[in-house]
C-alpha positions, 0 to 999 in steps of 0.5 A: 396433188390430190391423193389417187384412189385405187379401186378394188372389187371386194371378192377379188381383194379377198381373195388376194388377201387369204392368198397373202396370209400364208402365217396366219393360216398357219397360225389360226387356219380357221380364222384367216377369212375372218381375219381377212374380211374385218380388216378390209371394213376397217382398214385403219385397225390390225384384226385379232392374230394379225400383226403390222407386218402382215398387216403391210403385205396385205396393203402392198398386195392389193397396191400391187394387183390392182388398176389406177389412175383411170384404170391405165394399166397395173400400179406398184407402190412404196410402203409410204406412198400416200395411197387411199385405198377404196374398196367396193362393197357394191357387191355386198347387200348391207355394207357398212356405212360410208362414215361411221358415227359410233363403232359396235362389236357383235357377240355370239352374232347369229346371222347378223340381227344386231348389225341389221339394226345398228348398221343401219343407224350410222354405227360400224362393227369391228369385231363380230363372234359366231361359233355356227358355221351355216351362220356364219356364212349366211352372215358373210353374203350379206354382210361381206364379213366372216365372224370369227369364231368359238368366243372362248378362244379370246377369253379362256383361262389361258388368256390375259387381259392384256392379250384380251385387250390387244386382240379385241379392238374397241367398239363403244356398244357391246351387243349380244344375244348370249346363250342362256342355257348354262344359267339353267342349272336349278339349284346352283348359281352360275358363279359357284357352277363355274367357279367364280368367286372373286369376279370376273377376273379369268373366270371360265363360266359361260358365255355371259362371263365371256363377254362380260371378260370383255367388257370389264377389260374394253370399257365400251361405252354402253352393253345391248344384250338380249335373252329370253324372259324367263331368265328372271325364273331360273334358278329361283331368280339367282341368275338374273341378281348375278347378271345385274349384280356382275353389270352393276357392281363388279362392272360398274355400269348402270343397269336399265333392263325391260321385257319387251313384246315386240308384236308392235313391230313385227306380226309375231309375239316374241317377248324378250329380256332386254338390258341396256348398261351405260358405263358413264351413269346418268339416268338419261336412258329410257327404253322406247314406248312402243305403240299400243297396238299388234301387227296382223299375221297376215300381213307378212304371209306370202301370196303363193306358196310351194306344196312342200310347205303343207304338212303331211296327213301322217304328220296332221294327224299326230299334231291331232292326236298328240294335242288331244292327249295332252290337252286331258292331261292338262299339259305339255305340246299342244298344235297352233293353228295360227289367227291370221288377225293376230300375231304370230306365236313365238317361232324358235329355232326348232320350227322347221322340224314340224310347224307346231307352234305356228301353222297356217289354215289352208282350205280343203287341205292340211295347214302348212308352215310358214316359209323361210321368208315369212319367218324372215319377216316376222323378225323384221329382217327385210326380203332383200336379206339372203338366206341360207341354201337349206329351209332347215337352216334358215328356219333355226337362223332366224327361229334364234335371232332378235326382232331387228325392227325393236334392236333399232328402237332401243338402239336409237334411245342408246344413241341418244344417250351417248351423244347427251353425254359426249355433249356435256364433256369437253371438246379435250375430253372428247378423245377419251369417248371418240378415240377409244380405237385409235388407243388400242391402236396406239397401245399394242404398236408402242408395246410393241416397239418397246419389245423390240428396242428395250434399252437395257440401262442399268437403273432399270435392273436395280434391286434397291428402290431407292437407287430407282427413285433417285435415277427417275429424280435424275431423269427428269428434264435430263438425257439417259446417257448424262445421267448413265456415269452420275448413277452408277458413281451414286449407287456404288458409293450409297446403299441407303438414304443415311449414308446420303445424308452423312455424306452428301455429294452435289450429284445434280451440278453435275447434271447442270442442275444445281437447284435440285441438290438441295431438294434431293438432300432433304428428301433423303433426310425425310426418308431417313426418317419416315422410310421410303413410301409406296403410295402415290399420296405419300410419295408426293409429299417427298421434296422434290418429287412431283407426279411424273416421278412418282408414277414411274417409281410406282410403275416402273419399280414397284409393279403398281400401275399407273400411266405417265405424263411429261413432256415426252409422252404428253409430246407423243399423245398430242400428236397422234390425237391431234391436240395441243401439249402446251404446259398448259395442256399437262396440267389437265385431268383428262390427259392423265385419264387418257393416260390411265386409260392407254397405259395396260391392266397388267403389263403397264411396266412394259409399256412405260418403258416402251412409251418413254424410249419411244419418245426419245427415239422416235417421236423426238421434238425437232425431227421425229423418225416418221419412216420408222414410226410404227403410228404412222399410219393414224398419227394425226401429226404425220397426216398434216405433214403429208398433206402439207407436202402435197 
């Protein structure tokens, strides 16, 4: 039986939507359509303010109002009906492609220069940011998403990584076009300026600090940032050292960077700061050679253009009189009258408010600006794209934003690096580079769950760490309640590992396994006498503890992070990646970085607890909980079960 398809008009699905998200507009009432918008493009993450519940009302909803099966009639679904939900972006000028092959985020997006170019290379984005709002709506009409929208909301002090992580979903290109005016402050470098003396680590400095907060606690694969080219002057040169120094060694990343004149692709000398930084380093990028040639003004001038972009004689006559005066003095504003044969000068955000930089020679009148659309063109942005309702903003939206024709040359270099580097890796390996949304997906709904079902057992509570190490020894292989009655009788009657030793009782018969009473014994003896460690290195040198135990010792009891692997959790992660759990499989390096990398910077004790009692309650061996699972909608085991039914 093949899935059925519901067909939803997007205008109309969001509305419905907003209608539907009653908390939210409560909650963040500025940012229910973004909300909104970027959940219907990727329907399979939970945007930032949202959670699964509101999440499934809006499933529900469009389920509930809208027509299938050939259009007979209005349908009402179950939460687990097996439904495709297909909404029509037919009204929208640039959707997102039908399959994406990478995903992007868009960091102080303007009106969508960076999506233009990355779009149209098969990638998708999933989180977009702008503060402006005549942008961001002109960045919705073209691309059906509303950007969320003052990016300190995600990165201020009051924000943790944590909730840095589970709000921000993950993309594998950061790209950003950031402000560069807090960097400005001659004499004084931006970290002391901000207060910023040991890293990124909540710091409340500028908009290059806030995303690279995000991108210390994301991890995407590559940075695509852009600024303007002076920035190497500011600050006597101290701002660009603590932008490569931050990229370079608090990130880790490797850093590539170029000064670009972007006259070879579009009519307008435009030259800016570009950096390209590779989380996995291996001197493969290189940015695009670009022909050695300029693009003509002409070519992109329009054939008629309305009176009203003709300066006015008052206005003529000042550019004259001001250019005159300053030319005699050696400096500041002089006015352009453009070569047409040429490219352009650069057009900024101010261009609207008298043309000075580029005017256009008309005969027997007054030169005139440029329009809206021909300042469209001299950034690459096709005629199609739809602009502002007022010159005004149009001309600052586009006087802000990237050449989208070179976004896209290095874009595709970036591409190709990345796929040189998935190629290499292993096809196991591949989870940790292609799943990275699906980890944020899995992380924040385990977390979640372990919140809401926390088992209160009495190991978890102890004081004394070695109670705790020997309840996890206990644990291993054996089920918390056979182990409940052995550790309390165990911990009311031992307080250290000599009183053990004097006095040693068979604890592990009692638990069916008799071999460990041996190993448990000369442990203890070994503490006796070396004490009990608090490094990985040395725990496993104890007899009888192995990497699961010493990790969930360290994790669990010792607040040092460190992610677990045994047979229910490994159990877990294969089915929802979709891979094998072999014992074969546990014994692999990157299933302990793919648990590294799920397990949270800072609530990783909560997690642990929530992933091991997810395991044993829900995703059990034999018959797990499908219907209360609260991955079931990308777990890739529940996905072959269904169409298995079918």
């Amino acid at each position: 039986m093949s899935m059925p398809k519901v067909l939803l008009d997007y205008s109309a699905a969001v509305a419905l939507l907003e209608e539907a998200a009653m908390d939210l507009r409560e909650l963040r009432p500025n940012e229910v359509l973004a909300a909104v918008t970027h959940w219907l493009q990727a329907q399979g993450q939970t945007p930032p303010y949202c959670d699964d519940g509101l999440v499934e009302r809006w499933r529900i909803a469009l389920q509930s109002n809208t027509a299938h099966d050939g259009g007979q009639g209005q349908g009402r679904y179950s939460t687990g009906s097996p439904l495709e939900l297909n909404v029509s972006t037919a009204s929208i000028p640039f959707p997102p492609p039908p399959k994406d092959e990478f995903t992007f985020s868009d960091l102080f997006a303007g009106i969508g220069g960076f999506r233009l170019a990355l779009q149209g290379l098969g990638g998708r984005c999933v989180f977009a940011c702008e503060w402006n709002k005549s942008a961001k709506v002109t960045y919705f009409r073209n691309f059906g998403i509303v950007p969320y929208g003052d990016i300190k909301q995600f990165t201020g002090q009051e924000i943790s990584d944590d909730e840095i992580d589970n709000l921000i979903p993950y993309h594998d290109i950061l790209t950003a076009g950031f402000p560069c005016q807090p960097f400005s402050l001659a004499g004084m470098p931006a970290r002391n300026h901000f207060g910023i003396e040991t890293g990124l680590n909540g710091s409340q400095g500028d908009a290059f600090f806030d995303l690279m907060r995000i991108a210390t606690v994301k991890k995407p694969r590559a940075l695509f940032l852009e600024n303007v080219r002076n920035i190497f002057s500011i600050d006597h040169g101290n701002t660009f050292s603590t932008i490569r120094h931050s990229i370079e060694e608090e990130l880790g990343y490797e850093f590539h960077y170029a000064i670009i004149d972007s006259s070879a692709m579009v009519p307008q000398r435009r030259k800016r700061l570009y950096i390209v930084a590779l989380r996995e380093a291996s001197n493969q990028f290189e940015f695009p050679e670009f022909a050695n040639r300029q693009l003509p003004l002409r070519s992109i001038l329009q054939d008629e253009v309305p009176e009203k972009y003709t300066i006015s004689d008052k206005l003529w006559a000042s550019h004259i009189m001001r250019s005159e005066r300053n030319r005699a003095r050696g400096t500041g504003f002089t006015v352009k009258v453009a070569k047409v044969e040429e490219p352009s000068p650069t057009i900024v955000a101010r261009y609207g408010k008298d043309g000075k930089e580029c005017l256009i020679a008309q005969e027997g009148r007054n030169p005139r600006k440029l329009t809206p659309l021909e300042c469209a063109r001299l950034q690459g942005f096709p005629d199609s794209f739809v602009r502002a309702d007022s010159d005004t903003a149009s001309y600052r939206q586009f006087g802000n934003s990237v050449p989208v024709p070179v976004i896209e040359r290095i874009g595709q270099n970036i591409i190709k690096t990345l796929r040189k580097q998935t190629a290499v890796k292993g096809i196991a390996e591949m989870a940790l580079s292609t799943g990275r949304e699906d980890i944020d997906y899995l992380r924040a709904r385990v977390l979640r769950w372990g919140r809401q079902n926390f088992n209160h057992f009495p190991w978890r509570s102890v004081k004394n760490p070695w109670h705790a190490l020997a309840a996890e020894i206990m644990l291993q292989r054996t089920k918390a309640d056979q182990v409940l009655p052995v550790f309390m009788g165990f911990a009311a009657k031992y307080r250290e590992p000599a009183d053990f030793v004097a006095r040693p009782t068979p604890l592990f018969s009692r638990l069916g396994l008799p071999i460990r009473d041996d190993q448990f014994l000369a442990l203890n003896r070994t503490i006796t006498i070396v004490g009990l460690p608090n490094e990985k290195a040395k725990l496993l040198e104890l007899p009888g503890v192995g990497d699961y135990v010493a990790s969930a010792f360290l994790s669990l009891h010792l607040e040092k992070r460190a992610g677990l692997i045994d047979a229910n959790t490994v159990r877990v992660y294969g089915r929802f990646f979709g891979f094998e759990t072999d014992p074969e499989t546990r014994r692999k390096r990157w299933l302990v970085d793919l648990a590294e990398e799920i397990t949270p910077i800072r609530v990783f004790r909560d997690y642990n607890y929530a992933i091991i009692d997810f395991s044993r309650e829900i995703c059990t061996p034999r018959k797990p909980q499908h219907e209360m699972c609260p991955l079931r909608r990308k777990c890739r085991y529940l996905q072959n079960v269904v169409d298995k039914r079918r």
